[in-house]
C-alpha positions in Angstrom: 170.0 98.1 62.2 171.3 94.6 60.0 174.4 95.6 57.9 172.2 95.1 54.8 169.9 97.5 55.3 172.6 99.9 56.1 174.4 99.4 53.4 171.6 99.5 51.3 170.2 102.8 52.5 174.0 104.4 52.0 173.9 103.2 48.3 170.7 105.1 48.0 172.1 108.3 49.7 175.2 108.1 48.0 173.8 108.0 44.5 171.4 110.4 45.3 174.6 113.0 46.0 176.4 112.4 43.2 173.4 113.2 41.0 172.5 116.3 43.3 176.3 117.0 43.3 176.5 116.9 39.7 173.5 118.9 38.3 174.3 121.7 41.1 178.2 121.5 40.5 177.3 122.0 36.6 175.2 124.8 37.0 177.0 126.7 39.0 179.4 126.5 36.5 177.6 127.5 32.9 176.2 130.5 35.5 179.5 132.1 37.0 182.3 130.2 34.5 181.1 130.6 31.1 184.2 133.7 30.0 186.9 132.5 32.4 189.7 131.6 31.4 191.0 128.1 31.1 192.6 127.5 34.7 189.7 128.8 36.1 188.0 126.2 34.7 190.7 123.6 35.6 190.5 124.6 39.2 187.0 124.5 39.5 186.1 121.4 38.0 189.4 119.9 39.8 187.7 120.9 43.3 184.5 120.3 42.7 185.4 117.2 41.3 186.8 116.0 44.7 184.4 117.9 47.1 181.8 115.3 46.8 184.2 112.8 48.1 183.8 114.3 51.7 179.8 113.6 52.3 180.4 109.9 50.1 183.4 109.6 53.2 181.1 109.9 56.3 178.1 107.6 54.5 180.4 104.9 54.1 181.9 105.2 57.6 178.3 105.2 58.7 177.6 102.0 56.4 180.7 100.2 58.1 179.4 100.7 61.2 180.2 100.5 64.6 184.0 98.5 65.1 183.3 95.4 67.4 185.9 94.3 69.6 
């Protein structure tokens, strides 16, 4: 597969996680967080905030490609 069209494809797949990400990560928390208490909230939002990282990793590692030696 040309570099372009892989890197194209994981621009399409990551922006389609982070909008996924977002709606679920947000309504998970107006259903479950909505009377606890600050650090609660801190915690969440600070995890949740960083899990999407992990998927976003391995598409880019995937966009990079094979190393040629």
């Amino acid at each position: 597969m040309p570099v372009r069209l892989r890197k194209f494809i994981g621009t399409i797949l990551i922006l389609f996680i982070v909008i996924l990400y977002s709606i679920l990560a947000t309504s998970i928390a107006s259903a479950f967080l909505g009377a606890s208490p600050w650090w609660v909230h801190l915690l969440y939002f600070l995890l949740s905030g960083l899990l999407w990282i992990l998927p976003a990793m391995l598409i880019i590692k995937w966009m990079a490609g094979p190393i040629k030696k």
